[in-house]
SEVEXKOL-412834 format. One record per residue (C-alpha): residue in three letters; x, y, z; residue number from 1. Coordinates in steps of 0.2 Angstrom, whole numbers, plus 5000, padded with zeros to 4 digits. Layout:
REM SEVEXKOL-412834
+------+------+------+------+-----+
! rest !   xx !   yy !   zz !  nr !
+------+------+------+------+-----+
!  Ala !    X !    Y !    Z ! NUM !
...
+------+------+------+------+-----+
//
This chain:
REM SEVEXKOL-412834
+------+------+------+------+-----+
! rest !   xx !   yy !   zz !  nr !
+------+------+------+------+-----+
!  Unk ! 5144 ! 5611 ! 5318 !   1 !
!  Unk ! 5144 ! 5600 ! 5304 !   2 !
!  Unk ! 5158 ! 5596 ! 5294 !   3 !
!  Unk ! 5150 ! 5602 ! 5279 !   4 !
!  Unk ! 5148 ! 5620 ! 5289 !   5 !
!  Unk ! 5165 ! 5621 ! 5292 !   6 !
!  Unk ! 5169 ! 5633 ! 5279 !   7 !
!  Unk ! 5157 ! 5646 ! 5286 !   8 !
!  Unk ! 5167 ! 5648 ! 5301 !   9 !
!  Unk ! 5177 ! 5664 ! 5295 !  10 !
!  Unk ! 5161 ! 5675 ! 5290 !  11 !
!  Unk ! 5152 ! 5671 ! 5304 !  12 !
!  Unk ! 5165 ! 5677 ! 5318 !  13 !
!  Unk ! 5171 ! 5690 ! 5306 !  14 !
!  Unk ! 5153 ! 5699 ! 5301 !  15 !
!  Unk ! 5146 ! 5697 ! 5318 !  16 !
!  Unk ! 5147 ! 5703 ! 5336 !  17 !
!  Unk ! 5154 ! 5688 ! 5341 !  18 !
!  Unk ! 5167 ! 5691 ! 5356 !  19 !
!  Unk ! 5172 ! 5672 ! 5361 !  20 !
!  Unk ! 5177 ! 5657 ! 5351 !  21 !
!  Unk ! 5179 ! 5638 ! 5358 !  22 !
!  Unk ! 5185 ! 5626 ! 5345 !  23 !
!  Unk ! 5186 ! 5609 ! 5352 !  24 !
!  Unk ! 5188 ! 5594 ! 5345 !  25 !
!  Unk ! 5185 ! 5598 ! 5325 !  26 !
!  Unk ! 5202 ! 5592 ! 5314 !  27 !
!  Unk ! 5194 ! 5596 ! 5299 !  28 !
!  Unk ! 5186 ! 5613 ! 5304 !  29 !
!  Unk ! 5198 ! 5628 ! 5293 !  30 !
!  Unk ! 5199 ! 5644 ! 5302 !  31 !
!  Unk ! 5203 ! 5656 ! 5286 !  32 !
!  Unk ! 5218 ! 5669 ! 5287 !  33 !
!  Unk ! 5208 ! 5680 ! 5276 !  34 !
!  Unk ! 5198 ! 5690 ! 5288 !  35 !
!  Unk ! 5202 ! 5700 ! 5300 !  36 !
!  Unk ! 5192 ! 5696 ! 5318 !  37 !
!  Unk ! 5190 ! 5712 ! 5325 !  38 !
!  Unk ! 5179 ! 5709 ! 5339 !  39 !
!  Unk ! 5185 ! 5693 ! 5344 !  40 !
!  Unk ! 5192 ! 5695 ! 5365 !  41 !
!  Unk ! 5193 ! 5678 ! 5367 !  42 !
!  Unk ! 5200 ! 5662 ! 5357 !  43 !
!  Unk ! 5201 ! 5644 ! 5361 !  44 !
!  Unk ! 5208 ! 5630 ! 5351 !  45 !
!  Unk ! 5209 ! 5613 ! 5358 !  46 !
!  Unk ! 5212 ! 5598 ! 5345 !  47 !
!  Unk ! 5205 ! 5608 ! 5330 !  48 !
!  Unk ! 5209 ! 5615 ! 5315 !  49 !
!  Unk ! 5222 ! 5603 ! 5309 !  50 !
!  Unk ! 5226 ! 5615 ! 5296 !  51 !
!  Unk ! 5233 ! 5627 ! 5305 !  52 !
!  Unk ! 5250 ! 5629 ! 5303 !  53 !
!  Unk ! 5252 ! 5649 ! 5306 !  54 !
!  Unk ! 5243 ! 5659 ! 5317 !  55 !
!  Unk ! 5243 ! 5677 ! 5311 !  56 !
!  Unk ! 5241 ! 5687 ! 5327 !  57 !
!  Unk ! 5237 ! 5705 ! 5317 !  58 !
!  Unk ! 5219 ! 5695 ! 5311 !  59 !
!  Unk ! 5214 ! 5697 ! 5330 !  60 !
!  Unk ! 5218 ! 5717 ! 5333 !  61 !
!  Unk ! 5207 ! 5715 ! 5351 !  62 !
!  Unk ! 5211 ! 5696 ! 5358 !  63 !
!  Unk ! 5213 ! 5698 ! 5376 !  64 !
!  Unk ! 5215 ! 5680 ! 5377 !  65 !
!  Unk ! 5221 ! 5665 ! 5365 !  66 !
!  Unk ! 5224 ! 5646 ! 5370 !  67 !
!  Unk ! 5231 ! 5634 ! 5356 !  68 !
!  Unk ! 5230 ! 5616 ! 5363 !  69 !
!  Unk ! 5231 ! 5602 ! 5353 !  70 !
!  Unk ! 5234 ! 5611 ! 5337 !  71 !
!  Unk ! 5244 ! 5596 ! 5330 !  72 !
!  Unk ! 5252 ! 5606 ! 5314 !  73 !
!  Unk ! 5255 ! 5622 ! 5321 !  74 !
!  Unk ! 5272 ! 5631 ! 5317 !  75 !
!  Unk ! 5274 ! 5648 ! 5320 !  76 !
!  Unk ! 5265 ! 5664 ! 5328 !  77 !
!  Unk ! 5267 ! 5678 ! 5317 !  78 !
!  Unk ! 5264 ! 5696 ! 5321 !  79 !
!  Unk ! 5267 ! 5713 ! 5310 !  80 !
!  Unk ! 5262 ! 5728 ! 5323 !  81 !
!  Unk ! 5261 ! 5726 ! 5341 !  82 !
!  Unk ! 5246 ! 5718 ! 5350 !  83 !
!  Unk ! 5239 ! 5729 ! 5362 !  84 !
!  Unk ! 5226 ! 5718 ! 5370 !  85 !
!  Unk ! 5232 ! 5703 ! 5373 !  86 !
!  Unk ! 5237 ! 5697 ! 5391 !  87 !
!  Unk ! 5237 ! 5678 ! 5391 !  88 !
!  Unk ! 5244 ! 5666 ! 5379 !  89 !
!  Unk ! 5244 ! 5646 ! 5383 !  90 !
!  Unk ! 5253 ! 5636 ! 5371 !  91 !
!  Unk ! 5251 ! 5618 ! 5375 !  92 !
!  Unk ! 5256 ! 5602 ! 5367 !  93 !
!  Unk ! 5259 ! 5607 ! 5350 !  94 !
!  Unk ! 5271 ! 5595 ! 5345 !  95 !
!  Unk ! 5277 ! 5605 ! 5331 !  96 !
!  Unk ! 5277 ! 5624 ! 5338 !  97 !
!  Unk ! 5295 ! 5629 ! 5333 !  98 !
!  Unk ! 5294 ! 5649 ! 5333 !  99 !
!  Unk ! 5290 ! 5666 ! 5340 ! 100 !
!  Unk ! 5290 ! 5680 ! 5327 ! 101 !
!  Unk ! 5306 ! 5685 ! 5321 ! 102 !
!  Unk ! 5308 ! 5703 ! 5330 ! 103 !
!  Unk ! 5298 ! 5695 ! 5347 ! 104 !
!  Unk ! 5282 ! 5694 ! 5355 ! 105 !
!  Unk ! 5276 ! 5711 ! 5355 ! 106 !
!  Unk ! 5263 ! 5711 ! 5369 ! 107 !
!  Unk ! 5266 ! 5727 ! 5381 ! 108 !
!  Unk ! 5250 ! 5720 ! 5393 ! 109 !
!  Unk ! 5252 ! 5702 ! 5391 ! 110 !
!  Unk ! 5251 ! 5696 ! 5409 ! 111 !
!  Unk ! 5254 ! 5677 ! 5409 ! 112 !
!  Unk ! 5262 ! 5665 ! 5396 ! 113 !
!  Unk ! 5260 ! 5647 ! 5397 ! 114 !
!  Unk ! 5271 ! 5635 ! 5385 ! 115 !
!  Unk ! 5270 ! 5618 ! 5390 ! 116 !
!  Unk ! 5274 ! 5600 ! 5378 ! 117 !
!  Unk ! 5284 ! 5610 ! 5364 ! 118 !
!  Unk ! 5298 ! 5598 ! 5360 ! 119 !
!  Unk ! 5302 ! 5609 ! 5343 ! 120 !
!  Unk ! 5305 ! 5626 ! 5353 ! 121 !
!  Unk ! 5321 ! 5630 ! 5353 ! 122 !
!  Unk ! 5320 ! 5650 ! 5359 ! 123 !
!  Unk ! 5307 ! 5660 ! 5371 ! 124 !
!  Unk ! 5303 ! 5675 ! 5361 ! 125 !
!  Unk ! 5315 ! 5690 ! 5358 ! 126 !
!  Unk ! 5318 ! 5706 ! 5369 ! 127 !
!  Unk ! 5304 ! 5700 ! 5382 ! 128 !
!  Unk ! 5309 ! 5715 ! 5394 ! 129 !
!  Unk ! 5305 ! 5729 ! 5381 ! 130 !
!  Unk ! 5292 ! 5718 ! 5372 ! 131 !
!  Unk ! 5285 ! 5711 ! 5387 ! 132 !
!  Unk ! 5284 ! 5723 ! 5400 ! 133 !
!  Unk ! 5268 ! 5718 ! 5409 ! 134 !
!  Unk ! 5274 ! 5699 ! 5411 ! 135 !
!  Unk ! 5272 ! 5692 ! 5430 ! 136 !
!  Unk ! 5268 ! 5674 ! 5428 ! 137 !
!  Unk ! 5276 ! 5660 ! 5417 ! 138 !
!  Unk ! 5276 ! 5643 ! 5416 ! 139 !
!  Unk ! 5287 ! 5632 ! 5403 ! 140 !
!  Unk ! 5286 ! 5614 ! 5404 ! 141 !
!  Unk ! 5292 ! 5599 ! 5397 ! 142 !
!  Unk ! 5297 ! 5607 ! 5383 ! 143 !
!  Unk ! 5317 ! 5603 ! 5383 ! 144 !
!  Unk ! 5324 ! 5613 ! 5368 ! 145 !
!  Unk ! 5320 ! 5630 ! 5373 ! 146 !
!  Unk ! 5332 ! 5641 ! 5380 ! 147 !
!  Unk ! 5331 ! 5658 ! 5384 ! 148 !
!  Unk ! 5334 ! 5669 ! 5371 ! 149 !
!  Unk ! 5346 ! 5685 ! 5376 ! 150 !
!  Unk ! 5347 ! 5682 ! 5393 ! 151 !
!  Unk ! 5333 ! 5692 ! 5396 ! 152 !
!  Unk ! 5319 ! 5690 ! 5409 ! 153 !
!  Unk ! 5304 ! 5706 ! 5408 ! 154 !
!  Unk ! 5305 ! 5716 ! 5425 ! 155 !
!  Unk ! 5288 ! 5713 ! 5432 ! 156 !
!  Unk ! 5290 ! 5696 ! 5432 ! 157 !
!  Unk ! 5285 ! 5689 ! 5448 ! 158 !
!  Unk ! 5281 ! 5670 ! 5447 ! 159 !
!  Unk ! 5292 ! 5658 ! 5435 ! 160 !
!  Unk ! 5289 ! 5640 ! 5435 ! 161 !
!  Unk ! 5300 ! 5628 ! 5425 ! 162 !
!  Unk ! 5299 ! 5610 ! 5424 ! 163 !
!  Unk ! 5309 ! 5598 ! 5413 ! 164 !
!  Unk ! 5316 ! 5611 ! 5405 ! 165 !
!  Unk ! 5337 ! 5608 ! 5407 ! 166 !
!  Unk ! 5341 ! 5620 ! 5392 ! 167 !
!  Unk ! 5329 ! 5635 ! 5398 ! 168 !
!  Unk ! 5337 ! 5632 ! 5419 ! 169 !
!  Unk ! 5357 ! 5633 ! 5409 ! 170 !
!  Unk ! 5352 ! 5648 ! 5402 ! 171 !
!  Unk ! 5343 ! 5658 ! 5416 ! 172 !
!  Unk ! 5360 ! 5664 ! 5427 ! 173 !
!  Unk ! 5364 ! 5681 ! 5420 ! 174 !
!  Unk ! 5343 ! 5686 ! 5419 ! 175 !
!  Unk ! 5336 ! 5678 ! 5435 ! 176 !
!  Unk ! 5352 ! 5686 ! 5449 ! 177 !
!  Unk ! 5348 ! 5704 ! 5443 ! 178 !
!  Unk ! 5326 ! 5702 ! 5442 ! 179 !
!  Unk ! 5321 ! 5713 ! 5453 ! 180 !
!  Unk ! 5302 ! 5707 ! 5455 ! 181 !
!  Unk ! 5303 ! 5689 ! 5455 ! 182 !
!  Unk ! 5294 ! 5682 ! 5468 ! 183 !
!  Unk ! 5290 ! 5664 ! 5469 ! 184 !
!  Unk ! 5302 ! 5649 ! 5458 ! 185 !
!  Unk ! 5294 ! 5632 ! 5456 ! 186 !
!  Unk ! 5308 ! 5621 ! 5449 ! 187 !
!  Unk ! 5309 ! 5601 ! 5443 ! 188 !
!  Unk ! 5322 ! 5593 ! 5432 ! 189 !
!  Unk ! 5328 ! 5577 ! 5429 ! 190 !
!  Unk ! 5345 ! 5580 ! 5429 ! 191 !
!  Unk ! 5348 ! 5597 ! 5443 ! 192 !
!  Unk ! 5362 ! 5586 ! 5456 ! 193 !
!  Unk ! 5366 ! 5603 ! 5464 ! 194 !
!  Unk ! 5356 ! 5618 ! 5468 ! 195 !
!  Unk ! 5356 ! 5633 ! 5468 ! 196 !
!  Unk ! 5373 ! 5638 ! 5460 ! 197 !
!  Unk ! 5379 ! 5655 ! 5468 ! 198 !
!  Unk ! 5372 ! 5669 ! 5461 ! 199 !
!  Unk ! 5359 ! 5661 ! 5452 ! 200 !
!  Unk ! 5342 ! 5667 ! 5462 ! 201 !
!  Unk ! 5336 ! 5685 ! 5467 ! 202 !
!  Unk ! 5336 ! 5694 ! 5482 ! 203 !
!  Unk ! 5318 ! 5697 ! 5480 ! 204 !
!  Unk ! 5313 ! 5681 ! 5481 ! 205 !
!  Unk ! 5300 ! 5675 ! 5496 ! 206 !
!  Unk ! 5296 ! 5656 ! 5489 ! 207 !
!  Unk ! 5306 ! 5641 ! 5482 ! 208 !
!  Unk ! 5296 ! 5625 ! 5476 ! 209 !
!  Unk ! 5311 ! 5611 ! 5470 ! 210 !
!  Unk ! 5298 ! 5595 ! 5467 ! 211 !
!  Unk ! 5303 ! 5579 ! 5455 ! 212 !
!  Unk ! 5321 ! 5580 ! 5453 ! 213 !
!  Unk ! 5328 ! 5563 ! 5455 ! 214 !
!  Unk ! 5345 ! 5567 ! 5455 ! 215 !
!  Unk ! 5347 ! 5580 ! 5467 ! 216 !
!  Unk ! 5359 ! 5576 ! 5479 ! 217 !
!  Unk ! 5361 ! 5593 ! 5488 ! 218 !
!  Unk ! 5355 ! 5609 ! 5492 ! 219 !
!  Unk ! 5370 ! 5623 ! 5489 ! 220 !
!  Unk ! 5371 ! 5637 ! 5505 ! 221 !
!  Unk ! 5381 ! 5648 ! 5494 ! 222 !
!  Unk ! 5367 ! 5648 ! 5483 ! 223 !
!  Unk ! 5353 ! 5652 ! 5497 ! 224 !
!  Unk ! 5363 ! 5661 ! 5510 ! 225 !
!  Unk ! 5359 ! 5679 ! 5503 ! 226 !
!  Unk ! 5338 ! 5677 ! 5501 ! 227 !
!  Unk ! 5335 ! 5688 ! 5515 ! 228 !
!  Unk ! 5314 ! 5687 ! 5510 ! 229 !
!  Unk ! 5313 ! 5670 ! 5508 ! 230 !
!  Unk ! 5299 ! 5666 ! 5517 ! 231 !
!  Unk ! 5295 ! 5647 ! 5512 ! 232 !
!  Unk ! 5306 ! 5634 ! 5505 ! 233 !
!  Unk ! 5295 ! 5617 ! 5499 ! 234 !
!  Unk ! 5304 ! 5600 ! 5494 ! 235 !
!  Unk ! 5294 ! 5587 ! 5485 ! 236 !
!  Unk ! 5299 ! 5572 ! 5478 ! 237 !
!  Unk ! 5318 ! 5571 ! 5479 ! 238 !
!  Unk ! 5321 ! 5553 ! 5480 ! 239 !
!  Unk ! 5341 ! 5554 ! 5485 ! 240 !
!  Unk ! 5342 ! 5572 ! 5492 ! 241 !
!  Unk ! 5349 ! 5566 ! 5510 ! 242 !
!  Unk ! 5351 ! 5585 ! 5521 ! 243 !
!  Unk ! 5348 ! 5605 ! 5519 ! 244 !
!  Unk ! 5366 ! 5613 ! 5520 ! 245 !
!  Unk ! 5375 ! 5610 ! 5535 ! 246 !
!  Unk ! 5376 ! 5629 ! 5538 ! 247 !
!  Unk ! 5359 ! 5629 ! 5539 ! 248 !
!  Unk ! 5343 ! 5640 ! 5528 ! 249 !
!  Unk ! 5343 ! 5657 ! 5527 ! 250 !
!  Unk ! 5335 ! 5664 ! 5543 ! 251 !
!  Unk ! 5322 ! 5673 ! 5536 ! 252 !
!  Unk ! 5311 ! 5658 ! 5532 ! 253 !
!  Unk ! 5298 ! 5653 ! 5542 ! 254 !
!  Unk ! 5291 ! 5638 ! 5532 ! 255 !
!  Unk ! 5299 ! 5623 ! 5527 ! 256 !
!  Unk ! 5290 ! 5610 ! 5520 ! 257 !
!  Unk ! 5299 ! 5591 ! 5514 ! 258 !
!  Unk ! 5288 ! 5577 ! 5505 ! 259 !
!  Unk ! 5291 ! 5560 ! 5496 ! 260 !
!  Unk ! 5308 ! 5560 ! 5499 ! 261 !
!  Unk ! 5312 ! 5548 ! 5510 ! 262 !
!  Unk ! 5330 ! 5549 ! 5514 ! 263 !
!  Unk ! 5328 ! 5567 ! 5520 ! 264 !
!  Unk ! 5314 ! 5562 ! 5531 ! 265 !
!  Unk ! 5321 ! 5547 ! 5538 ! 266 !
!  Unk ! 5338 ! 5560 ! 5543 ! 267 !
!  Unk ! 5326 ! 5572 ! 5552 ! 268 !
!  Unk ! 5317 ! 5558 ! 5560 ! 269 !
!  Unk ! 5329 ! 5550 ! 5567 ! 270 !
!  Unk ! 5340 ! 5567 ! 5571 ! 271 !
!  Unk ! 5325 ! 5578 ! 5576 ! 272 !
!  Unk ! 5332 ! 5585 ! 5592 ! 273 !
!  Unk ! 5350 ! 5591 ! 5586 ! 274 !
!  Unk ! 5346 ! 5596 ! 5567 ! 275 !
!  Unk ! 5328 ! 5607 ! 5574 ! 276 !
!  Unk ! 5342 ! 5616 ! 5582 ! 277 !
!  Unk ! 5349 ! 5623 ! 5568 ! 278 !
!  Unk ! 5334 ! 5628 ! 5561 ! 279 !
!  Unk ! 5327 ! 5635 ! 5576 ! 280 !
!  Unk ! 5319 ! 5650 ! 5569 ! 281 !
!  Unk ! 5308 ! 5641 ! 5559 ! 282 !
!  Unk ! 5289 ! 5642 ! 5562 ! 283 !
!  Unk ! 5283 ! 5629 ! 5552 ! 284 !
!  Unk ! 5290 ! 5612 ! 5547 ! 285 !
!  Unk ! 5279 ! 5597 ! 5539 ! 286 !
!  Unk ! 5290 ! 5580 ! 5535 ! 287 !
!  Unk ! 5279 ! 5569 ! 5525 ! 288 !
!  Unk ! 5263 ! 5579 ! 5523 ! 289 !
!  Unk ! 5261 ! 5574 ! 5541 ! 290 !
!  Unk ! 5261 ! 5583 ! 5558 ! 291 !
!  Unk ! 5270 ! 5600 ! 5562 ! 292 !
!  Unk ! 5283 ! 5603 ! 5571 ! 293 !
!  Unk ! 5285 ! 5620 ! 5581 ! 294 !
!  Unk ! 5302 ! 5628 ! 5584 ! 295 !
+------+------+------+------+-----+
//
């Protein structure tokens, strides 16, 4: 559109059928908080609508899905009633994103939330498990203010990646040990040494991905001992991460991946024989992306 066509924006998706949005790449573009969008499903905002400081979720009573990349000045979500379409929410380098509403994100079918380069974030939103019962997939990332506000994780959940988030991994003990869903944990950190702590994971759990964590020295076996499901454990880029417990992984696991990092390679290299044997009932092992071995 041209610039000078900006300002039409709001009647056009308000007084017509319109059911999806892409704005990409218009600074200037104003998307008016004095309609309501009642038809809108599905909303995409990549480097636009400069702005934009609030986004008033009640305008969009039907959004299914809403992506804010980009959106340089934005501030706050606000919401006033609960929101009973939505399902996925990506939130992605907004340098300025700094708050949920107040009470919490009231979404009860939102499925997946992605927050990712938030560096003003200091909370994830309020009472997720009453709020959010329908959550099963979130990612936060590299956003390392945030923390997790009442230690409380929604039940369904199912996959949780965190990555450079040291606040949000401090504040997970109480909610992740008593999840009774969660399925699969991708993890990287810059300053993890140790891990798991005891308690920390759930029973349910059937996958563990630790990637990019240069200062992990050791993987604790009071902290994995329990995982009776765990099914695959994968260890990626763990420059000083030297062996797997002495006590050995939990015998359910049948896969057991370990790549870029050298020092544990080069131990399982050179001790194949002798530490295989502790590991016996492992199906699958891959050392440096390269050829299996079968146990």
């Amino acid at each position: 559109m041209e610039a000078s066509s900006f300002d039409m924006i709001g009647p056009l998706v308000s007084h017509t059928p319109l059911e999806c949005l892409r704005i990409d790449s218009c600074p200037g573009m104003n998307l008016p908080i004095n309609h309501y969008y009642h038809l809108l499903v599905e909303l995409r905002i990549i480097h636009g609508c400069d702005s934009l400081t609030i986004f008033p979720l009640d305008l969009f009573p039907k959004l299914r899905m809403l992506e804010l990349y980009k959106c340089r000045n934005l501030q706050r979500i606000l919401q006033g009633h609960p929101h009973n379409h939505l399902n996925s929410l990506i939130i992605e380098k907004c340098s300025q994103f700094e708050s949920f509403p107040n009470e919490g994100l009231f979404a009860p079918q939102l499925l997946r939330i992605f927050i990712m380069g938030s560096e003003k974030l200091k909370s994830m939103p309020k009472r997720m498990c009453a709020h959010l019962p329908s959550l099963d997939h979130m990612i936060i990332d590299d956003c390392p203010g945030v923390e997790l506000c009442e230690g409380c994780l929604p039940s369904n959940l199912k996959e949780l990646r965190i990555f450079n988030c040291s606040k949000f991994v401090a504040s997970l003990k109480e909610a992740l040990s008593v999840n009774p869903s969660l399925q699969v944990l991708k993890i990287s950190s810059e300053d993890i040494e140790y891990f798991p702590d005891e308690g920390l994971l759930p029973l349910s759990l059937t996958k563990i991905e630790i990637h990019d964590c240069p200062m992990l020295k050791k993987l604790d076996y009071r902290g994995l001992c329990h995982l009776s499901s765990l099914r695959e454990l994968i260890i990626l880029s763990c420059p000083i991460l030297q062996s797997l417990p002495e006590e050995g992984l939990p015998e359910s696991i049948s896969d057991l991946e370990i790549l870029d990092s050298p020092l544990l390679q080069q131990l399982y290299k050179k001790q194949e024989g002798e530490d295989w044997e502790k590991i016996a009932h492992i199906e699958y092992i891959c050392v440096q992306g390269g050829i299996p071995w079968n146990c």
